[in-house]
C-alpha positions in Angstrom: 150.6 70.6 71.8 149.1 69.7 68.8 147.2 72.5 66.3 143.6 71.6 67.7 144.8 72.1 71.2 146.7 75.3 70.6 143.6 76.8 69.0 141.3 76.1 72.2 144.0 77.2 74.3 144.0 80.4 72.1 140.5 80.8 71.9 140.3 80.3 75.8 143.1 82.7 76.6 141.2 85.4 74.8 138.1 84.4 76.7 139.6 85.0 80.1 141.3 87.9 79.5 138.1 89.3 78.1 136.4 88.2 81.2 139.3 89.7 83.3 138.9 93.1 81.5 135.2 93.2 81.5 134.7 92.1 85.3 137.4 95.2 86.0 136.0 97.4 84.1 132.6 96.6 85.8 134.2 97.2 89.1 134.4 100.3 89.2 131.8 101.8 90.7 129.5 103.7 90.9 128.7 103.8 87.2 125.7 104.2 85.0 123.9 100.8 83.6 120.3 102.4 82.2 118.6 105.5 82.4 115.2 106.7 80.7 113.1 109.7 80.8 109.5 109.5 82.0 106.9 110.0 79.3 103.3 110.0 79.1 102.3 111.7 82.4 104.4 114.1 84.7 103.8 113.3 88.3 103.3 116.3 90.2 105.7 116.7 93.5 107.7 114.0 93.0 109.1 112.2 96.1 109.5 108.8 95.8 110.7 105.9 93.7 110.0 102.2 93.8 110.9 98.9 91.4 108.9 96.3 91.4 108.4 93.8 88.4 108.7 94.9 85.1 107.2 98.6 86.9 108.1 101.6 88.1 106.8 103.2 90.9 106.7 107.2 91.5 105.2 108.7 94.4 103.6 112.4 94.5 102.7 115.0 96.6 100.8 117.4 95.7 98.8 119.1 98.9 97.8 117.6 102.6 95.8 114.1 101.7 96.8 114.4 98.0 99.2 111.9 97.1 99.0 109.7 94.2 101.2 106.5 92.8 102.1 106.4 89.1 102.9 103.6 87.3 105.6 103.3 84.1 107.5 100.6 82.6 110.6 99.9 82.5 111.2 102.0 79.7 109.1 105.7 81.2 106.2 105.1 79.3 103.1 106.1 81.2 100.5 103.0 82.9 98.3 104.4 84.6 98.2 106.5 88.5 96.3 105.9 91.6 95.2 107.9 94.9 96.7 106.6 97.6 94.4 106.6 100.6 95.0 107.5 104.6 98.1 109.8 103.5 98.5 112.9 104.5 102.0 114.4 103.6 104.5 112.0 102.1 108.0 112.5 102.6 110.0 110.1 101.0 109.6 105.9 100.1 111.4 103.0 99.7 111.4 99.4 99.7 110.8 97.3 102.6 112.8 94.6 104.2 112.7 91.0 102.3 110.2 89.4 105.0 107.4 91.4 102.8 106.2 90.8 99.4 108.4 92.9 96.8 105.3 94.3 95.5 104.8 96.4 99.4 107.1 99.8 99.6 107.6 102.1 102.8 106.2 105.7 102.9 107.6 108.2 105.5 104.3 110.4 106.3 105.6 114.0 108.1 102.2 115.1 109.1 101.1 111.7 111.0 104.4 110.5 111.8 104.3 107.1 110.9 106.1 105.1 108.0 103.1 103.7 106.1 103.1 100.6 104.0 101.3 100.5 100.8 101.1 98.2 97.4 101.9 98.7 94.1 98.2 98.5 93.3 97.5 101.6 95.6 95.9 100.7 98.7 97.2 100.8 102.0 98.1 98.0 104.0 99.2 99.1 107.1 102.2 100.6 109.8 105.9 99.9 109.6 107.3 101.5 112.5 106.7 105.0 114.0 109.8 107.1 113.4 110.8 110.0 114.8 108.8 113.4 114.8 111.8 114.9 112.6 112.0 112.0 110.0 112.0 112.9 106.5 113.5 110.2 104.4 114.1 106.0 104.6 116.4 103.7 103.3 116.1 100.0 103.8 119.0 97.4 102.8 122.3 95.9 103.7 124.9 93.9 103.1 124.4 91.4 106.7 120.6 92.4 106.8 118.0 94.7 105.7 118.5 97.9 108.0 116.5 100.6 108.0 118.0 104.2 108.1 115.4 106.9 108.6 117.3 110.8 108.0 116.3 114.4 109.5 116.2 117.3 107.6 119.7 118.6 109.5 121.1 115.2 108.5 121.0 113.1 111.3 120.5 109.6 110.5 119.2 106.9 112.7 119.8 102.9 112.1 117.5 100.6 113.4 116.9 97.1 112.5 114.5 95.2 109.8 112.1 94.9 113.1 113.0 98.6 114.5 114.7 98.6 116.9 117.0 101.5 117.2 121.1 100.9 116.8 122.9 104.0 116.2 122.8 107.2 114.6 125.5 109.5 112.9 125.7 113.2 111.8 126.4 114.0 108.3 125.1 117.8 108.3 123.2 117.8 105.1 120.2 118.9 103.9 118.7 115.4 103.3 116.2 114.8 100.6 116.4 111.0 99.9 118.2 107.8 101.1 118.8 104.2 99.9 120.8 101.7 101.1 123.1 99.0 100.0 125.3 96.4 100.4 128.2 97.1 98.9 130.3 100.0 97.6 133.0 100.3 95.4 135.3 98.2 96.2 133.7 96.7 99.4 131.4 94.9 100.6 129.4 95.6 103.8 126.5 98.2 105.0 125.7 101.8 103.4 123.5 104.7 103.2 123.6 107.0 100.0 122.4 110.1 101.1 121.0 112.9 98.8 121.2 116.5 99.2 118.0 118.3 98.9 117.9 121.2 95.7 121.5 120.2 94.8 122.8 118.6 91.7 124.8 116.5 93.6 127.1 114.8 94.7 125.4 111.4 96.1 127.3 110.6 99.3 128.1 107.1 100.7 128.6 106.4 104.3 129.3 103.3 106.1 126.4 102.5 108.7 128.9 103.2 111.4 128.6 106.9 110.0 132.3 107.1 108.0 132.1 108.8 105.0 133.1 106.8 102.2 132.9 108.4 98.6 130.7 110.3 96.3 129.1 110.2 93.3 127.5 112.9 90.9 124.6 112.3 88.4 123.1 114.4 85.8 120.0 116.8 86.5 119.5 119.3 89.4 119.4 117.2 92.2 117.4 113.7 93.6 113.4 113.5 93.5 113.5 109.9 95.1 116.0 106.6 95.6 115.9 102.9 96.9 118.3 100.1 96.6 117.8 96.9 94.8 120.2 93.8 95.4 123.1 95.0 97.4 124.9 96.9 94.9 122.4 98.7 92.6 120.5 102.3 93.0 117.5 103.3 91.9 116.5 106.9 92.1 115.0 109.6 90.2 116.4 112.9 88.9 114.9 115.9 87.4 117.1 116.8 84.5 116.2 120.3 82.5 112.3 119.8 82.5 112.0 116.5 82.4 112.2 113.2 85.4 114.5 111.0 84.5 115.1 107.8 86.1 118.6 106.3 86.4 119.9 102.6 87.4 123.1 102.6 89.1 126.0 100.2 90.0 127.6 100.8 93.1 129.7 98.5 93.5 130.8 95.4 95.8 134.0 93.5 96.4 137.6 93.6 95.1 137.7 93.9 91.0 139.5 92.1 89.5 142.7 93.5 88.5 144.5 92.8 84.9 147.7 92.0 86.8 146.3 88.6 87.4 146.7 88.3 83.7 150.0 86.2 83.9 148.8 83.9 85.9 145.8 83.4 83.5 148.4 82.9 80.6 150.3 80.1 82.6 146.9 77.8 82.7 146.6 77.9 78.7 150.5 77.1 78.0 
């Protein structure tokens, strides 16, 4: 091998490994990618998150009928904040399966018992589905398709699909303030819930949609104010940490890393 070809080979053997060690590294889950505080306006009664665009969304409730939608970039700085109308007590929000615009998000109302659907821009839209009387938190995604998860108080969750119709349901006995869902976890791919105590600082818990516990996580702050899923693999929530929200952007995971024991047989391609 002559000097110009040993010096690509070089240069591409420390490109791989780099590769191998950053795509391990990056597997294991769940880990921190971003975080920011909110700044500019503090939404009162926090209970709901939602990404959309270069936005995002809080939800508050303050009283019966008085709920409002704030708006901050991606960075926490302050846009602006909106009444939202027809809603009585919000619970809890997410996003809403694919087949709507990105810019729609779910809202579990406890005094009606519906799951509303509102825009970004503040107004409402319409009805998702009419959840059980007991319903006080949703979580829409998955790995095969967009199921919806809608959790109790006690901590019994129900699965239904992106059309709702009911599938099955699991125990988990915790005080449940928030859910998301994903498609992936850790090291797997497949169908999950992340579940968030209410007035703890943690952890997060991840079940399989068959109900099967399947790890934990902890964040900083005193506990969730608010979480959806975005793509799978990534969590979006909000935290209250000391005084202040914070919102954090999480990777969960998906897949088998990549281990550095496949380094050898990276070094045999570049002899």
């Amino acid at each position: 091998m002559d000097t110009t070809n040993r010096r690509w080979a070089s240069v591409a053997l420390a490109a791989a490994v780099a590769f191998i060690f950053a795509s391990a590294a990056f597997s294991q889950p769940p880990s921190i990618i971003n975080s920011f505080p909110l700044t500019g306006a503090a939404p009162p009664g926090p209970c709901g998150i939602h990404r959309c665009g270069n936005s995002t969304f809080v939800i508050s409730y303050t009283a019966p009928g008085v709920n409002y939608l704030y708006e901050f970039t991606l960075q926490g700085s302050f846009i602006s904040s909106v009444r939202l109308p027809g809603a009585n007590v919000i619970a809890e929000t997410d996003r809403l399966p694919e087949t709507y615009p990105s810019y729609y998000f779910s809202a579990v109302d406890t005094a009606t018992q519906d799951v509303k659907i509102y825009n970004t821009a503040g107004s409402l839209v319409g009805t998702f589905m009419a959840p059980p009387a007991d319903a006080v938190a949703i979580g829409v995604g998955g790995r095969e398709a967009d199921y919806v998860y809608l959790a109790t108080r006690g901590g019994l969750i129900r699965r239904y699909s992106s059309g709702g119709s009911f599938l099955n349901s699991f125990n988990t006995g915790i005080d449940v303030r928030d859910l998301a869902a994903s498609g992936g976890y850790y090291q797997w791919w497949g169908n999950f819930v992340q579940v968030a105590p209410r007035g703890l600082p943690g952890p997060i818990y991840s079940y399989r949609s068959t109900g099967s516990l399947e790890g934990s996580f902890a964040l900083p702050g005193t506990g969730n104010l608010g979480a959806e899923g975005i793509s799978d693999s990534f969590y979006w929530c909000l935290r209250r940490v000391d005084t202040r929200l914070w919102v954090y952007y999480v990777f969960l995971g998906g897949g088998m890393p990549v281990k550095p024991a496949s380094l050898g047989k990276v070094k045999a391609l570049y002899k």
